[in-house]
CHARMM-style PDB file with segment names, atoms N, HN, CA, C and O in Angstrom:
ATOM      1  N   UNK     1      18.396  -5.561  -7.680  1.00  0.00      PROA
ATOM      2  CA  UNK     1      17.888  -6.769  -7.062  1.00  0.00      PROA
ATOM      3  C   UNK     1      18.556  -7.035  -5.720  1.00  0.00      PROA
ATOM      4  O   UNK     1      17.927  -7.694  -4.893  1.00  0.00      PROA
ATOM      5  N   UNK     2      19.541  -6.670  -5.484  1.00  0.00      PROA
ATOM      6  HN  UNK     2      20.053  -6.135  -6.156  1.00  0.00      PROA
ATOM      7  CA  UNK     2      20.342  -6.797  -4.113  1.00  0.00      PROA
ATOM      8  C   UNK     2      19.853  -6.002  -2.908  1.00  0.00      PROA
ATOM      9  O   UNK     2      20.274  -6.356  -1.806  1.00  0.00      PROA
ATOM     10  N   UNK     3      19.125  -5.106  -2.975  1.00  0.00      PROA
ATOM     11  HN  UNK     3      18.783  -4.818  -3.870  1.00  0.00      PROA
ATOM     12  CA  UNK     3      18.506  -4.646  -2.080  1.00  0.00      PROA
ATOM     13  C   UNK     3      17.114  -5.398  -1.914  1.00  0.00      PROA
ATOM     14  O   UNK     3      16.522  -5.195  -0.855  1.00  0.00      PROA
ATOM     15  N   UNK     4      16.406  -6.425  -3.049  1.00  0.00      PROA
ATOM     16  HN  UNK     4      16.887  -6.590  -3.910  1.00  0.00      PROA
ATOM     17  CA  UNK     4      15.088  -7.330  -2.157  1.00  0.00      PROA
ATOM     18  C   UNK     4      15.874  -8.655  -1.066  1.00  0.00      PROA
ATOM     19  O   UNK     4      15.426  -9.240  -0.079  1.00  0.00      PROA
ATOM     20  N   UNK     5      17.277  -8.765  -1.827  1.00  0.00      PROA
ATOM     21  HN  UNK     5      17.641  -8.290  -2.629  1.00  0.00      PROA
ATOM     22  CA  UNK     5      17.813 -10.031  -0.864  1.00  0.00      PROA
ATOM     23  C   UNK     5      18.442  -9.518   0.309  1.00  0.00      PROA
ATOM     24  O   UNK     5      18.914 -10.365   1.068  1.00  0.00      PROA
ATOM     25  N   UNK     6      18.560  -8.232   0.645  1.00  0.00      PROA
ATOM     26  HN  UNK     6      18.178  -7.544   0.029  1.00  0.00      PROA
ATOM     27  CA  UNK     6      19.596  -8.024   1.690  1.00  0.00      PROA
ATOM     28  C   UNK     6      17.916  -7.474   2.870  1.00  0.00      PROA
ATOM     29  O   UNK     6      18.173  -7.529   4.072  1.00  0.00      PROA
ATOM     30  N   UNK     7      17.238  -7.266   2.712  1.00  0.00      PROA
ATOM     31  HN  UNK     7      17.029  -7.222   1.735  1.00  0.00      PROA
ATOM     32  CA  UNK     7      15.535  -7.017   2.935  1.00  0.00      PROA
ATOM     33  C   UNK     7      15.527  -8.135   3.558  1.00  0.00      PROA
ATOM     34  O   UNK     7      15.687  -8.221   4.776  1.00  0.00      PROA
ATOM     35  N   UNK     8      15.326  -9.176   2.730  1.00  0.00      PROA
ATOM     36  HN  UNK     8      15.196  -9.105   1.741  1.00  0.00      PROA
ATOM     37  CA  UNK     8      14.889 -10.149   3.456  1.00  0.00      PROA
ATOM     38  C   UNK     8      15.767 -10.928   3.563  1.00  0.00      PROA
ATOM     39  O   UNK     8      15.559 -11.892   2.826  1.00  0.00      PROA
ATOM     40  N   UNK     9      16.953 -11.036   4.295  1.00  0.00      PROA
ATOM     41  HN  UNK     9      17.122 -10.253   4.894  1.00  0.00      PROA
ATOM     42  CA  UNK     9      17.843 -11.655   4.522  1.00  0.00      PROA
ATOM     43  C   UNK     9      18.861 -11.326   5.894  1.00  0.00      PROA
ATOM     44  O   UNK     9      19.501 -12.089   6.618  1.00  0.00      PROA
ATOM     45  N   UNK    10      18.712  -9.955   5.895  1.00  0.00      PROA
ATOM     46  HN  UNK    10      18.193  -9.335   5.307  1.00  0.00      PROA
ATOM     47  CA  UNK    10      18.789  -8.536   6.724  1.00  0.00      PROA
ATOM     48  C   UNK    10      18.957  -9.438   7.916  1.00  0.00      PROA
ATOM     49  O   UNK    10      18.101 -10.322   7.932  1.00  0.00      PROA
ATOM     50  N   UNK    11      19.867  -9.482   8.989  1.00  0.00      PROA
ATOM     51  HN  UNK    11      20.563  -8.764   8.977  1.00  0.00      PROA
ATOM     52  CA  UNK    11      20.083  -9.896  10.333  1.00  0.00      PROA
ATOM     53  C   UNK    11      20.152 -11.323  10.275  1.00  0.00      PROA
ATOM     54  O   UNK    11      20.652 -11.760  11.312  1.00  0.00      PROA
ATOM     55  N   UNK    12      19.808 -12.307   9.376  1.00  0.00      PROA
ATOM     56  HN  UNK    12      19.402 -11.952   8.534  1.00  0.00      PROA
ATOM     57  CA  UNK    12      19.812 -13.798   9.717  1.00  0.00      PROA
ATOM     58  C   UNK    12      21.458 -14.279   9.599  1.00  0.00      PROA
ATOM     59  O   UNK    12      22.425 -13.990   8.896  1.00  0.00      PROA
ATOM     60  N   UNK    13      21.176 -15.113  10.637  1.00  0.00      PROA
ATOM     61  HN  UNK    13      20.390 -15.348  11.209  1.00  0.00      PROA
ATOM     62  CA  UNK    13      22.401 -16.463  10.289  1.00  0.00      PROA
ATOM     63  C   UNK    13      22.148 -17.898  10.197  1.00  0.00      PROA
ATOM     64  O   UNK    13      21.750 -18.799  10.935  1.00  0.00      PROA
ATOM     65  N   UNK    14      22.665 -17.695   8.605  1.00  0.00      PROA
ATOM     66  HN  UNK    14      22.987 -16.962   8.006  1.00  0.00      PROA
ATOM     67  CA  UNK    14      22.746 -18.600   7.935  1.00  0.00      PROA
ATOM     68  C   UNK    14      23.254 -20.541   8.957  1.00  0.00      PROA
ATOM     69  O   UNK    14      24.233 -20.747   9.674  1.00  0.00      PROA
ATOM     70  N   UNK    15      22.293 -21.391   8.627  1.00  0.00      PROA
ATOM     71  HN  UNK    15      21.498 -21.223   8.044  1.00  0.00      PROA
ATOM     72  CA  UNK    15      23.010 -22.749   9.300  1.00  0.00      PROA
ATOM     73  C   UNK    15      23.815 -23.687   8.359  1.00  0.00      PROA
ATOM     74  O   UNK    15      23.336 -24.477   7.546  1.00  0.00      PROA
ATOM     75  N   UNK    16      25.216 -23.437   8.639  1.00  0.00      PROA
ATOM     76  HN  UNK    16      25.604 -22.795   9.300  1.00  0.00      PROA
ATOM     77  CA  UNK    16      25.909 -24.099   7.750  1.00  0.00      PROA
ATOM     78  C   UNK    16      26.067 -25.980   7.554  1.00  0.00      PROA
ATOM     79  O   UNK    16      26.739 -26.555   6.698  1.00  0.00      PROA
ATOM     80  N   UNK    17      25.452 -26.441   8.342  1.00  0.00      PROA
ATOM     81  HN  UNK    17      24.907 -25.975   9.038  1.00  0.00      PROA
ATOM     82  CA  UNK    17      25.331 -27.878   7.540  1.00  0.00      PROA
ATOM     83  C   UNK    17      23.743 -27.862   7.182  1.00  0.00      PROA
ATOM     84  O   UNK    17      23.328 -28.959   6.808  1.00  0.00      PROA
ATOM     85  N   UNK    18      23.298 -27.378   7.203  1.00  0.00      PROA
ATOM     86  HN  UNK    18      23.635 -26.487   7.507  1.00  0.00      PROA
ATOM     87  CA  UNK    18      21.791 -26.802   5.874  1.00  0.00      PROA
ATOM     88  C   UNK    18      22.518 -26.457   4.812  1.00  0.00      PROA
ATOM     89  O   UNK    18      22.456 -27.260   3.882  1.00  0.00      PROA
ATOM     90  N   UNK    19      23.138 -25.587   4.668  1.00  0.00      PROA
ATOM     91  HN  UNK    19      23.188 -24.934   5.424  1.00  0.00      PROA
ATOM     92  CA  UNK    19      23.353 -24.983   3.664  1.00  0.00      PROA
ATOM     93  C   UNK    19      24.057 -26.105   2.813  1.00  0.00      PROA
ATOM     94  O   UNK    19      23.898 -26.071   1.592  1.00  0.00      PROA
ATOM     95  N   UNK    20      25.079 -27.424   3.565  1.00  0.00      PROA
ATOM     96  HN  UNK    20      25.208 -27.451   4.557  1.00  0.00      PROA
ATOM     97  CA  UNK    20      26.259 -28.037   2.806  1.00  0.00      PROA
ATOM     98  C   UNK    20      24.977 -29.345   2.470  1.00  0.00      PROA
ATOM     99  O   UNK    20      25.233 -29.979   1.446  1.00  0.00      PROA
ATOM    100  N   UNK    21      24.017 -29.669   3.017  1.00  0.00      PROA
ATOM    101  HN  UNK    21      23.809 -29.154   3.849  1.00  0.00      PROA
ATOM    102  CA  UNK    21      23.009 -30.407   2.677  1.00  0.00      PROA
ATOM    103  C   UNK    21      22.415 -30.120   1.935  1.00  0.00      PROA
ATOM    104  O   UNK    21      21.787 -31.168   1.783  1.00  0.00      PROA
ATOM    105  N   UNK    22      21.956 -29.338   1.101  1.00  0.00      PROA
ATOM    106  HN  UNK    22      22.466 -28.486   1.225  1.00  0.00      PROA
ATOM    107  CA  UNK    22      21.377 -28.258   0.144  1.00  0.00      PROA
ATOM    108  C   UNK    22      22.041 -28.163  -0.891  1.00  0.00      PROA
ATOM    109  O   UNK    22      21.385 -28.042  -1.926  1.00  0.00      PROA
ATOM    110  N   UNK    23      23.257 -28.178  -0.979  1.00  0.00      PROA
ATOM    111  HN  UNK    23      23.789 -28.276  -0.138  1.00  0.00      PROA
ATOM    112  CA  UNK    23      24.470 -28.358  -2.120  1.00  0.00      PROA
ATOM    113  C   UNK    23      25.187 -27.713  -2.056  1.00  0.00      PROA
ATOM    114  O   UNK    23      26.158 -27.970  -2.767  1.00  0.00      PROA
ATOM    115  N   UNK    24      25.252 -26.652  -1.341  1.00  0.00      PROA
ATOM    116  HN  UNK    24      24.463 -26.443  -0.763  1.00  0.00      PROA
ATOM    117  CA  UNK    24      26.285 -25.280  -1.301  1.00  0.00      PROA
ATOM    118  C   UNK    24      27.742 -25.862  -1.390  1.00  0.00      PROA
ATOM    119  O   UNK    24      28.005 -26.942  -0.862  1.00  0.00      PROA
ATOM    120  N   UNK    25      28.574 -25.213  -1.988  1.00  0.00      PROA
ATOM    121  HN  UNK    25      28.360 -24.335  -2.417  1.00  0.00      PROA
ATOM    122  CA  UNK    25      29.896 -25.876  -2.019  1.00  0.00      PROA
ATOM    123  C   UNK    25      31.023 -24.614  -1.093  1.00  0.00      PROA
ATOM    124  O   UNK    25      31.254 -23.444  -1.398  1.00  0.00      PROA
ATOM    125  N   UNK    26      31.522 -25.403   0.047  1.00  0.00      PROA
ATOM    126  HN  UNK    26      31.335 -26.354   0.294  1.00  0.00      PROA
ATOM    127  CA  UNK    26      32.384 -24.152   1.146  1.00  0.00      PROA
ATOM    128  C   UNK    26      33.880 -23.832   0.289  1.00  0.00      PROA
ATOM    129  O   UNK    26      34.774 -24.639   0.033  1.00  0.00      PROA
ATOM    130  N   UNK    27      33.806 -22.372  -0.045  1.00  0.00      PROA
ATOM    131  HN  UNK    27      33.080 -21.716   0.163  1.00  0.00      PROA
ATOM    132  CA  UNK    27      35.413 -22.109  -0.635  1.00  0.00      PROA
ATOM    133  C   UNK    27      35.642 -21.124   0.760  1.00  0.00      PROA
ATOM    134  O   UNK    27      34.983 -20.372   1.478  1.00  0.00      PROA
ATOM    135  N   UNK    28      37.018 -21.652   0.638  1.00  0.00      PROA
ATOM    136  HN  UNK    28      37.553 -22.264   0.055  1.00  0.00      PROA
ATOM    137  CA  UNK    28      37.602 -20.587   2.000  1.00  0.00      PROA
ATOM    138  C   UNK    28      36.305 -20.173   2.855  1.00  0.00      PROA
ATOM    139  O   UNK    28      35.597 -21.110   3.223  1.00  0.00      PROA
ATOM    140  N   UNK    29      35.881 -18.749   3.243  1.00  0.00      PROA
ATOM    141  HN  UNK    29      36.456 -17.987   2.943  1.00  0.00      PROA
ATOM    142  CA  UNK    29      35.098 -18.491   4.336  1.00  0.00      PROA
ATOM    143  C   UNK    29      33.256 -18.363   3.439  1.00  0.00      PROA
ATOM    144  O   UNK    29      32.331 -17.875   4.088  1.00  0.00      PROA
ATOM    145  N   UNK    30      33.051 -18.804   2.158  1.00  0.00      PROA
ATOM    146  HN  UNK    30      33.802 -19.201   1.631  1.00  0.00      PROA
ATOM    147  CA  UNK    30      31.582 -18.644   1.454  1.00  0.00      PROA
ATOM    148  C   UNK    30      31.765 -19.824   1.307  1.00  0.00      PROA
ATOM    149  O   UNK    30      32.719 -20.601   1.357  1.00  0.00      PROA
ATOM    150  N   UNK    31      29.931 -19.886   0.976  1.00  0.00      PROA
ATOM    151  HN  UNK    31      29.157 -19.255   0.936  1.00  0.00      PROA
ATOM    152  CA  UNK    31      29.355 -20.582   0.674  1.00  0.00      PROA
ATOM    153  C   UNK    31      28.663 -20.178  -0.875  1.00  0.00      PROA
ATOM    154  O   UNK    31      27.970 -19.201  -1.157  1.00  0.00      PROA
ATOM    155  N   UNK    32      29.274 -21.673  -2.036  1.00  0.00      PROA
ATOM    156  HN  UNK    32      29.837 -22.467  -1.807  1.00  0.00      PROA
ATOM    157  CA  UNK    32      28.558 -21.129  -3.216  1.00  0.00      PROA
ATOM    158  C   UNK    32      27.667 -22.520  -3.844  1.00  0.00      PROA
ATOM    159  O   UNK    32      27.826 -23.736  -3.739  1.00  0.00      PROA
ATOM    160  N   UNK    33      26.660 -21.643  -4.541  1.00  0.00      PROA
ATOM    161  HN  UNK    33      26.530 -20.655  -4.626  1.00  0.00      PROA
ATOM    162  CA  UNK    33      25.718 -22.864  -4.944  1.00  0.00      PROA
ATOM    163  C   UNK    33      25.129 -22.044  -6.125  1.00  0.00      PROA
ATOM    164  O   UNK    33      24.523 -20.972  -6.099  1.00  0.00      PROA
ATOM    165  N   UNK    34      25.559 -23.035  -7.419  1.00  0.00      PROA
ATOM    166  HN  UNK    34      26.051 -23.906  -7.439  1.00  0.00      PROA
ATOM    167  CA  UNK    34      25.040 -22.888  -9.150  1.00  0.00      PROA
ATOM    168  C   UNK    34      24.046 -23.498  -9.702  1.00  0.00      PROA
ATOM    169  O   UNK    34      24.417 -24.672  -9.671  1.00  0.00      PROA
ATOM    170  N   UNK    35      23.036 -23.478 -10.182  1.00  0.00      PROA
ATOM    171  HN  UNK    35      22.735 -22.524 -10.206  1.00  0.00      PROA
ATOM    172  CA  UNK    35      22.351 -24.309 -10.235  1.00  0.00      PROA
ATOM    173  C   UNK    35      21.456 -23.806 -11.833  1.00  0.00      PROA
ATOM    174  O   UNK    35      20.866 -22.730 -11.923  1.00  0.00      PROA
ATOM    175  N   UNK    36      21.527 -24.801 -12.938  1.00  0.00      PROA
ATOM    176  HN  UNK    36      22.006 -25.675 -12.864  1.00  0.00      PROA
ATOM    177  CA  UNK    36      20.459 -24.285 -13.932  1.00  0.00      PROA
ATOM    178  C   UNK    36      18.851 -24.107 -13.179  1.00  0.00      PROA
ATOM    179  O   UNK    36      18.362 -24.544 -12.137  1.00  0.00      PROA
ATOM    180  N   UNK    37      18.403 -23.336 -14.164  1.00  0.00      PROA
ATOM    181  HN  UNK    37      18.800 -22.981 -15.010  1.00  0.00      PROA
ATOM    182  CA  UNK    37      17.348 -23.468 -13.881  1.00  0.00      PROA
ATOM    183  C   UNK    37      15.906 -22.802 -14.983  1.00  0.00      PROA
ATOM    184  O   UNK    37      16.324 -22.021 -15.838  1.00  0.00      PROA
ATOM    185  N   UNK    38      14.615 -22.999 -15.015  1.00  0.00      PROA
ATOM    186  HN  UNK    38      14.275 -23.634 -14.321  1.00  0.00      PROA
ATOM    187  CA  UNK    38      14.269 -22.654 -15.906  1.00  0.00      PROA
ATOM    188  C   UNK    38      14.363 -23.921 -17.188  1.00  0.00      PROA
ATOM    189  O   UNK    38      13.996 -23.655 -18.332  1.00  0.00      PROA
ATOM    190  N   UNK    39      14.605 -24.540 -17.019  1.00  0.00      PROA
ATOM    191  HN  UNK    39      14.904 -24.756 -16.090  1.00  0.00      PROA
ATOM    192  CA  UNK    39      14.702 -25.760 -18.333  1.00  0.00      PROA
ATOM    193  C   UNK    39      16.133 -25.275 -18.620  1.00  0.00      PROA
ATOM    194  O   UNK    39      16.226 -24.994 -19.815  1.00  0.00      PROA
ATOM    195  N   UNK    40      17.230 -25.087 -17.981  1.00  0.00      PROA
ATOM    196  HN  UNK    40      17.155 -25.315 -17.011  1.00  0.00      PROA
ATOM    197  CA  UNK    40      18.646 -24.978 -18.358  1.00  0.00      PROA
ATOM    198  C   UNK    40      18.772 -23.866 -19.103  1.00  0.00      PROA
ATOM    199  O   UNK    40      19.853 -23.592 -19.625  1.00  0.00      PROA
ATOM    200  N   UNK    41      17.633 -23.052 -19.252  1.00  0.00      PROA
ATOM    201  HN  UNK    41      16.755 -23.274 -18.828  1.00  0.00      PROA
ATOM    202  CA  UNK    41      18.048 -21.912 -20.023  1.00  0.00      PROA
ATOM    203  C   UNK    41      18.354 -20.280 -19.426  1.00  0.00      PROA
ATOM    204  O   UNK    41      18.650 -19.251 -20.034  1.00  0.00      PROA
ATOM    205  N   UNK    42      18.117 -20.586 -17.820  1.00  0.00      PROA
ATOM    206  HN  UNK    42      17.877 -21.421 -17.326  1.00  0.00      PROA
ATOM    207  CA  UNK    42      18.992 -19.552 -16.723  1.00  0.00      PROA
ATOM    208  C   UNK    42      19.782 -20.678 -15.367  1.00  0.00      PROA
ATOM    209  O   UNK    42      19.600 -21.713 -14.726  1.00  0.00      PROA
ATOM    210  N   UNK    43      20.616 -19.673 -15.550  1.00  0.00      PROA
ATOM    211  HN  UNK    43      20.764 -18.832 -16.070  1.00  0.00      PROA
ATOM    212  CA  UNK    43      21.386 -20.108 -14.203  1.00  0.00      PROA
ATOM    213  C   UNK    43      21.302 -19.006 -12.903  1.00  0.00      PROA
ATOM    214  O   UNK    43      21.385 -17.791 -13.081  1.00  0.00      PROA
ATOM    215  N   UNK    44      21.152 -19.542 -11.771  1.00  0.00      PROA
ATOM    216  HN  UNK    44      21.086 -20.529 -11.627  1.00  0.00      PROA
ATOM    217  CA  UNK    44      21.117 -18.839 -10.355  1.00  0.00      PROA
ATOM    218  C   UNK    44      22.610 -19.217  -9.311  1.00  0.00      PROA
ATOM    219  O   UNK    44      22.817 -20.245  -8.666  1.00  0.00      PROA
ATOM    220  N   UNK    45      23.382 -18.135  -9.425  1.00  0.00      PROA
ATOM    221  HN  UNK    45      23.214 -17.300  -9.949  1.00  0.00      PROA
ATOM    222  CA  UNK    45      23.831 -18.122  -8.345  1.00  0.00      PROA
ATOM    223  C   UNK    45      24.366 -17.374  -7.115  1.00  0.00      PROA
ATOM    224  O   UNK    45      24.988 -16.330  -6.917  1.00  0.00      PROA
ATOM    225  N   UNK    46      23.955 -18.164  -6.527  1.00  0.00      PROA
ATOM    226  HN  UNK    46      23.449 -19.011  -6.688  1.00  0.00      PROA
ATOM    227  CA  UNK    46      24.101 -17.778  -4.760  1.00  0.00      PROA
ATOM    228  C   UNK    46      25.505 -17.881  -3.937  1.00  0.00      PROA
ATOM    229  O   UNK    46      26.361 -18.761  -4.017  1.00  0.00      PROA
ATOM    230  N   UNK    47      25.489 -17.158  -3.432  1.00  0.00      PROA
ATOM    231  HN  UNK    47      24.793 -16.443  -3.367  1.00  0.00      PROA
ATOM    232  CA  UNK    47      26.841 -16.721  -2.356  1.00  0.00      PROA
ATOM    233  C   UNK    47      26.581 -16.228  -1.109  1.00  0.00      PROA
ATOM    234  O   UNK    47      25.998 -15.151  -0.984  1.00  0.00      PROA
ATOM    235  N   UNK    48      26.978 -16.949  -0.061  1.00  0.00      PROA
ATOM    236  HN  UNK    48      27.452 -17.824  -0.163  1.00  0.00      PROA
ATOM    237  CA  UNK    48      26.919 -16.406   1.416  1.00  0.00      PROA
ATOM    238  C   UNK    48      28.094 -16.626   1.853  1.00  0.00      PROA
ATOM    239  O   UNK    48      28.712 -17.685   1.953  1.00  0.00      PROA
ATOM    240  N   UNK    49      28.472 -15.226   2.197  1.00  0.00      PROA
ATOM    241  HN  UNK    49      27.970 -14.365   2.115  1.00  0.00      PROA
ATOM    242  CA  UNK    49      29.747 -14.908   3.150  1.00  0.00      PROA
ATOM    243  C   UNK    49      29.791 -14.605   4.516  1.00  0.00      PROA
ATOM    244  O   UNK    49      29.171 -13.717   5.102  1.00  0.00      PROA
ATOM    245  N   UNK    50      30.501 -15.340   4.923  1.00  0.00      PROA
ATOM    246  HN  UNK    50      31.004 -16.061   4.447  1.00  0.00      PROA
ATOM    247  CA  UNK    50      31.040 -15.214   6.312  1.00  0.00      PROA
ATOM    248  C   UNK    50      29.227 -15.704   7.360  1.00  0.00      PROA
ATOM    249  O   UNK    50      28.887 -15.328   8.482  1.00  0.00      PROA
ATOM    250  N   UNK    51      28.545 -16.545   6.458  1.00  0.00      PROA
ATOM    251  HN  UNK    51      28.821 -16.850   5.547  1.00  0.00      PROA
ATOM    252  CA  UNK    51      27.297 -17.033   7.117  1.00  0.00      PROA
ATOM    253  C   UNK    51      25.992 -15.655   7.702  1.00  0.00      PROA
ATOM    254  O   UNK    51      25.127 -15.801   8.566  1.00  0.00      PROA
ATOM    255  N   UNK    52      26.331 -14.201   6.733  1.00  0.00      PROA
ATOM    256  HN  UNK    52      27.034 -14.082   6.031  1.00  0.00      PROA
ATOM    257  CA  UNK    52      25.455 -13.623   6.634  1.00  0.00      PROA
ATOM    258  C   UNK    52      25.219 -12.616   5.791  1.00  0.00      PROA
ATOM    259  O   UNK    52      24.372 -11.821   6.198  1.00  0.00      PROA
ATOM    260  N   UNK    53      25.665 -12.403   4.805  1.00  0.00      PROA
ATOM    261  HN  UNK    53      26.353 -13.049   4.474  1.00  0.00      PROA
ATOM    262  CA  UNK    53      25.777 -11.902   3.211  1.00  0.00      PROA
ATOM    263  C   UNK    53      25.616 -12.773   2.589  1.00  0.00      PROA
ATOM    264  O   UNK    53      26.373 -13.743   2.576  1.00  0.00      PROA
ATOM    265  N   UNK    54      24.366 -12.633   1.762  1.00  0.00      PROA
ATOM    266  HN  UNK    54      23.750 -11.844   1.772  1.00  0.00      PROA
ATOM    267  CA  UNK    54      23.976 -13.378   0.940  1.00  0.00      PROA
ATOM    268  C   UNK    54      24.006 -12.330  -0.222  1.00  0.00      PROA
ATOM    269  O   UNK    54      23.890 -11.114  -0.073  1.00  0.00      PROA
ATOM    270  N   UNK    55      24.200 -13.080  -1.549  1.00  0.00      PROA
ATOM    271  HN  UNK    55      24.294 -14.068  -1.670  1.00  0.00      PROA
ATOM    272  CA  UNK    55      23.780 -12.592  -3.422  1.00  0.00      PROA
ATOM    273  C   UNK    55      23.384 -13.524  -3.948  1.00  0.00      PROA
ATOM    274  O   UNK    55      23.786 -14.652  -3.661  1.00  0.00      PROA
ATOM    275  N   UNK    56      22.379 -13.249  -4.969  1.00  0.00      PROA
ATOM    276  HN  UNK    56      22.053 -12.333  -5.202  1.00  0.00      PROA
ATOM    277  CA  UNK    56      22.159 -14.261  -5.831  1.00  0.00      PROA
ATOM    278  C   UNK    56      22.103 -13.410  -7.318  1.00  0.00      PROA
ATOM    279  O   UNK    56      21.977 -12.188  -7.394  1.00  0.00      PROA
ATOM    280  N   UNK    57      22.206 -14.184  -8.283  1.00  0.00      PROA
ATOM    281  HN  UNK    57      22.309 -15.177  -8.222  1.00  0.00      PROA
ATOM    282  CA  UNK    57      22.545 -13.435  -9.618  1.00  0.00      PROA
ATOM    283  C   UNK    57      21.615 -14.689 -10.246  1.00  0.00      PROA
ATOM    284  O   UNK    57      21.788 -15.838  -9.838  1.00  0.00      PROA
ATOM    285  N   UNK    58      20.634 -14.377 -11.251  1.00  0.00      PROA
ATOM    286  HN  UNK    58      20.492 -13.443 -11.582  1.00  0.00      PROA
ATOM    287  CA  UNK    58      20.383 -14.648 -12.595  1.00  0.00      PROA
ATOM    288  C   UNK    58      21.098 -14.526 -13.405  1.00  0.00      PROA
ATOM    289  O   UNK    58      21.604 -13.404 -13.416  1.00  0.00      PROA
ATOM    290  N   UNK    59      21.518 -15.361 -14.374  1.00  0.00      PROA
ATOM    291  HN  UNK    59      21.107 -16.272 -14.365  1.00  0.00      PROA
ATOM    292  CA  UNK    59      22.059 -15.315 -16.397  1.00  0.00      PROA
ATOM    293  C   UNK    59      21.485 -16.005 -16.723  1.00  0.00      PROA
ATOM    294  O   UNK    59      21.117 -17.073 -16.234  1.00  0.00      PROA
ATOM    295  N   UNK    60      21.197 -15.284 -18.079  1.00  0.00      PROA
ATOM    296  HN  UNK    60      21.497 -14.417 -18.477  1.00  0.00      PROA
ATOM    297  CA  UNK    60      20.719 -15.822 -19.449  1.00  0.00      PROA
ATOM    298  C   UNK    60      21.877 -16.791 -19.930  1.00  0.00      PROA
ATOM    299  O   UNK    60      22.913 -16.271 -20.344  1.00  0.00      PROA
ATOM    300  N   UNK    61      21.763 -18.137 -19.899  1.00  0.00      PROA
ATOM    301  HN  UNK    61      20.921 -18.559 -19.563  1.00  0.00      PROA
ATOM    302  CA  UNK    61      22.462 -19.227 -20.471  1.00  0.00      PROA
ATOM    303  C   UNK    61      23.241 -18.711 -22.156  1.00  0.00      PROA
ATOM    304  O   UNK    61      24.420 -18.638 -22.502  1.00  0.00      PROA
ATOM    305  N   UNK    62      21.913 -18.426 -22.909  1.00  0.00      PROA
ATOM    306  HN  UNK    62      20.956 -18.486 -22.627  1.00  0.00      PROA
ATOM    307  CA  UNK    62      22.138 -17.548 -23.837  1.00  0.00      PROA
ATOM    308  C   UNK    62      23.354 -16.755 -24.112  1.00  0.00      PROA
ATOM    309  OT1 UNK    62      23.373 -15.961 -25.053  1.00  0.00      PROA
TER     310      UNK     62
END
C-alpha cells in the first residue's frame, strides 16, 4: 500500500497549519493523526515527516 501513497503524494509539500487544523498532532519534526474509523471497528494512521513523507496504516480494532 505504500507505494499508492508515495504515487500520489510524490513531490508535494505538505501545509502545516492545515495539517494542525485537521487534527494532526506535531511530535518533534512529524506530523501524526489517529483516527477510528469505519464504526470504530478500524483505525487509520497517518504520519508526515519532515512535511513530505507521508504513511498511512489501517488496523483491525479487532
Amino acid at each position: 500500500m505504500d507505494y499508492i501513497s508515495s504515487d500520489i503524494f510524490s513531490g508535494k509539500i505538505f501545509e502545516i497549519d492545515a495539517l494542525l487544523k485537521f487534527g494532526f498532532e506535531k511530535k518533534r519534526s512529524s506530523f501524526f493523526l489517529e483516527e477510528d474509523i469505519l464504526g470504530g471497528r478500524f483505525c487509520v494512521r497517518i504520519k508526515i515527516s519532515g512535511g513530505k513523507t507521508f504513511h498511512a496504516a489501517v488496523y483491525d480494532k479487532n
